[in-house]
C-alpha positions in Angstrom: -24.7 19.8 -6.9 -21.5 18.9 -8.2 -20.5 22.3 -8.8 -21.0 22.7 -5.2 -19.0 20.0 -3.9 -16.3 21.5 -5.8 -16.6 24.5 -4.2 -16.9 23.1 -0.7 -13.8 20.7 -1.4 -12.1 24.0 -3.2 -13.2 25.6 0.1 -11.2 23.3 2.5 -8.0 23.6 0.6 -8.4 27.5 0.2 -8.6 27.2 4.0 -5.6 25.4 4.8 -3.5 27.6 2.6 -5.0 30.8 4.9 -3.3 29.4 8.0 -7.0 28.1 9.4 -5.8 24.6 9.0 -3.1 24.3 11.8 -0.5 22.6 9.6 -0.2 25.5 7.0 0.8 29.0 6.6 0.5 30.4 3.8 3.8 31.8 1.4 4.5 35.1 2.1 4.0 36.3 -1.4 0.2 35.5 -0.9 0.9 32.8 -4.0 -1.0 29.9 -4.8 1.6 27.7 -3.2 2.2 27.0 0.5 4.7 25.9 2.7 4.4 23.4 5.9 4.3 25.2 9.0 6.0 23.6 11.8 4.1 24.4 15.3 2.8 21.1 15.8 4.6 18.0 16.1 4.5 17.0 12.4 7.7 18.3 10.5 5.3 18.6 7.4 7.9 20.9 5.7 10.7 17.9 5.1 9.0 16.0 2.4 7.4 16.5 -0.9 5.7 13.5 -3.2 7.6 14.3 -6.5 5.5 15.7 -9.3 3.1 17.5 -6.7 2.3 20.6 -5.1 3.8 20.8 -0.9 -0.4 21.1 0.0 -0.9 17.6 -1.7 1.4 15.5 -0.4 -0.2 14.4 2.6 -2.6 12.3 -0.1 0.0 10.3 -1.2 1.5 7.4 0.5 4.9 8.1 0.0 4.8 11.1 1.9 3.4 9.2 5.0 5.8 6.2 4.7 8.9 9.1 4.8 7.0 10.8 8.0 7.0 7.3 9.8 10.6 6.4 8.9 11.8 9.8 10.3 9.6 9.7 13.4 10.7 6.3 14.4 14.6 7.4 13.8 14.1 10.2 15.8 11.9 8.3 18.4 11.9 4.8 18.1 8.3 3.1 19.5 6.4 6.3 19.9 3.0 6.1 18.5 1.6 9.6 16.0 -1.9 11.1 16.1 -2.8 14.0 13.6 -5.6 15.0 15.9 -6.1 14.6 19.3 -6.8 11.0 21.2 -8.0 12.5 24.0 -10.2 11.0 26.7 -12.8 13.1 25.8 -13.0 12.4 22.1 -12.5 8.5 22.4 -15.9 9.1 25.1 -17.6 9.9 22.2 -17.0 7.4 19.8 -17.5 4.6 22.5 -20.8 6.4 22.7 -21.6 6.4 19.2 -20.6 2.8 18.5 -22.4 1.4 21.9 -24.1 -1.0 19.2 -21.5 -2.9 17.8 -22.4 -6.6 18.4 -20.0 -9.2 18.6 -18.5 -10.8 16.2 -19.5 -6.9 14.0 -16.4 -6.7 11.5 -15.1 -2.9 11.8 -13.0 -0.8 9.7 -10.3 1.6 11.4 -9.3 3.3 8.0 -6.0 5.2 7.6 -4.6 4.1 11.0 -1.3 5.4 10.6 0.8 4.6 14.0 -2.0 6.3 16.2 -2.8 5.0 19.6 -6.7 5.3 18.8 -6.3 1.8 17.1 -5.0 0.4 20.5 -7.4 2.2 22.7 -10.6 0.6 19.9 -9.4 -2.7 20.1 -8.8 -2.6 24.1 -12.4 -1.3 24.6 -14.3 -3.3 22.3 -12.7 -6.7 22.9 -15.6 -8.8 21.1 -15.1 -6.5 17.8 -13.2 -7.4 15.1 -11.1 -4.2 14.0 -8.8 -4.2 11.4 -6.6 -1.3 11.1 -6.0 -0.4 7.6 -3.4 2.4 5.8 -1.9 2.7 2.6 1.3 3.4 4.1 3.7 0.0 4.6 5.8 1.9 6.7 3.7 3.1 9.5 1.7 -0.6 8.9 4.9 -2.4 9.6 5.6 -0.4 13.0 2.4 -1.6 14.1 2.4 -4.9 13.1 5.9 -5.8 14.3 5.2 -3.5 17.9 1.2 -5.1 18.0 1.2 -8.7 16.5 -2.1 -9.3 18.1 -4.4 -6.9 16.6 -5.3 -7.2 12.6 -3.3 -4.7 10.1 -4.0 -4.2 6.5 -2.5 -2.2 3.6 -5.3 -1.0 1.4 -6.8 1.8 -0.5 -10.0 3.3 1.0 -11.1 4.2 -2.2 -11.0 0.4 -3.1 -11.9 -1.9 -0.1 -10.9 -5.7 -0.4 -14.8 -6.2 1.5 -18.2 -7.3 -0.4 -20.6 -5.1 0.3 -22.8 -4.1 3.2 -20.6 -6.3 5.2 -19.0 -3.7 7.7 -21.2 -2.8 10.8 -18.7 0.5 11.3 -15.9 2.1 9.6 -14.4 4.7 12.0 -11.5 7.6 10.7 -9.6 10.4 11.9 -8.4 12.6 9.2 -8.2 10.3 6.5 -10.8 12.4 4.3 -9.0 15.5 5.5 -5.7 13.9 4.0 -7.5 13.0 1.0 -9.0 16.3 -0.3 -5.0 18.0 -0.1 -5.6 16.3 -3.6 -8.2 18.6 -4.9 -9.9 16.1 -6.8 -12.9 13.3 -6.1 -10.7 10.8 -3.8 -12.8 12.0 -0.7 -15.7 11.2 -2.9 -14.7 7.8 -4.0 -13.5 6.9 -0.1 -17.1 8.0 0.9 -18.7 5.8 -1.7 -17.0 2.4 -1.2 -17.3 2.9 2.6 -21.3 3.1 2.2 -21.0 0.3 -0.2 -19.3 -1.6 2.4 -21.5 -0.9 5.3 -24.4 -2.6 6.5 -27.9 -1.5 6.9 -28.1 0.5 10.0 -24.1 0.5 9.6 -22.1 3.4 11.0 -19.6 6.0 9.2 -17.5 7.9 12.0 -15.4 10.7 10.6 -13.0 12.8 13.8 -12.0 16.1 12.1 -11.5 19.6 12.8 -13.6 20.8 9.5 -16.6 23.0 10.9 -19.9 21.6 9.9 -20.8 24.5 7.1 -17.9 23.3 5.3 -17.8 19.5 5.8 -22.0 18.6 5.9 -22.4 19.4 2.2 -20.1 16.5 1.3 -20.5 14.1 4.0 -24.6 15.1 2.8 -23.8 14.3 -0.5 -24.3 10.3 -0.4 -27.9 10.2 0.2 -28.3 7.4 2.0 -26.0 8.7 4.9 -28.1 10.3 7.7 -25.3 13.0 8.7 -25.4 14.7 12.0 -22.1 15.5 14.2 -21.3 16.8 17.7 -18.6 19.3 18.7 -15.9 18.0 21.0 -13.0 20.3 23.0 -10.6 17.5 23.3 -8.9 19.5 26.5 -5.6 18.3 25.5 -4.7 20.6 22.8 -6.7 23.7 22.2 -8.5 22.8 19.1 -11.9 22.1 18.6 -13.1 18.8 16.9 -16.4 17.2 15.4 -17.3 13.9 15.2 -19.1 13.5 12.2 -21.6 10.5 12.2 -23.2 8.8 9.3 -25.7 6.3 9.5 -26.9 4.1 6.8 -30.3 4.9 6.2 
């Protein structure tokens, strides 16, 4: 099985350095390396983590605290989303986390500066969200433009909570930044966020990785029951999925 999971992690990465992923191209020599291509809004080309590959950089927090620091020079106040935040897609979280009691304690893990931590804590109002990255940077934008909603720097791989005392924890392209790595840090987010979740608690991953590719690792934690819906976002072009992992 771990073999596999290799090969299905391995898969992801050979797949953003074909161009499928919409932030890559591959180098024209057909090399192992790649360089950022720049059709979408982030510049991914301008910043490298020193000692690693281009393709790995979005893993490390120093790349993501240089992307914020540019982005508000070059636009002060504006808010960033990877993936699309579209109407449609946030339909479909409010849908899967209809549940939430509350008082329910709720993880929004790797917030970055996206609006989909505004538009969580406007709709559930009762909830208590806390917005977590490990880049200060984009964490310090948000606390100083949102004092009102809860911010935390932390590793998702190491969460400050005891366990099975989340009712949700609720991501958008976290995991996606994570395997750039090539190594187990998807793994280890996946198992301290099923340590932390309750019984009956709720995983919800928004991603653009197609289910024969992403369903054997989500599938490896076996007390996750995995199923996921496809979502055109109508905003951008790209199709999503909304991976959903229930505590069994």
């Amino acid at each position: 099985m771990a073999g596999f999971l290799r090969q299905s992690a391995s898969a992801f990465g050979a797949r953003c350095l074909r161009g499928r992923w919409r932030n890559f191209t591959s180098t024209s020599d057909g090399s192992d390396g790649a360089k950022y291509a720049e059709h979408r809004e982030t510049p991914l080309s301008r910043w490298t983590v020193s000692g690693e590959r281009p393709d790995r950089a979005l893993a490390f927090p120093q790349y993501w605290d240089a992307f914020y620091k540019s982005k508000e020079s070059e636009d002060p106040g504006s808010l960033y989303d990877w993936y699309s935040n579209s109407d449609v897609l946030q339909g479909v979280l409010w849908n899967k986390l209809r549940r939430l009691q509350a008082g329910h304690l709720v993880l929004h893990a790797g917030c970055g500066t996206s609006a989909l931590s505004l538009a969580l804590s406007s709709h559930f109002k009762d909830i208590r969200f806390i917005h977590a990255d490990f880049s200060m940077q984009g964490l310090e934008l948000m606390k100083h433009r949102h004092p009102e909603l809860n911010w935390m720097a932390m590793d998702v791989r190491q969460l400050p909570f005891a366990d099975r005392s989340l009712a949700a924890v609720v991501e958008k392209g976290t995991m996606d930044a994570l395997l750039r790595k090539g190594d187990d840090a998807w793994l280890d987010m996946c198992k301290e966020c099923s340590r932390a979740l309750s019984q009956g608690g709720i995983f919800l991953q928004i991603t653009d990785e197609p289910p024969e590719l992403r369903l054997p690792l989500l599938e490896h934690l076996r007390e996750w029951q995995v199923s996921f819906s496809a979502v055109d976002a109508n905003d951008d072009g790209y199709e999503y999925f909304v991976y959903s992992c229930e505590m069994r």
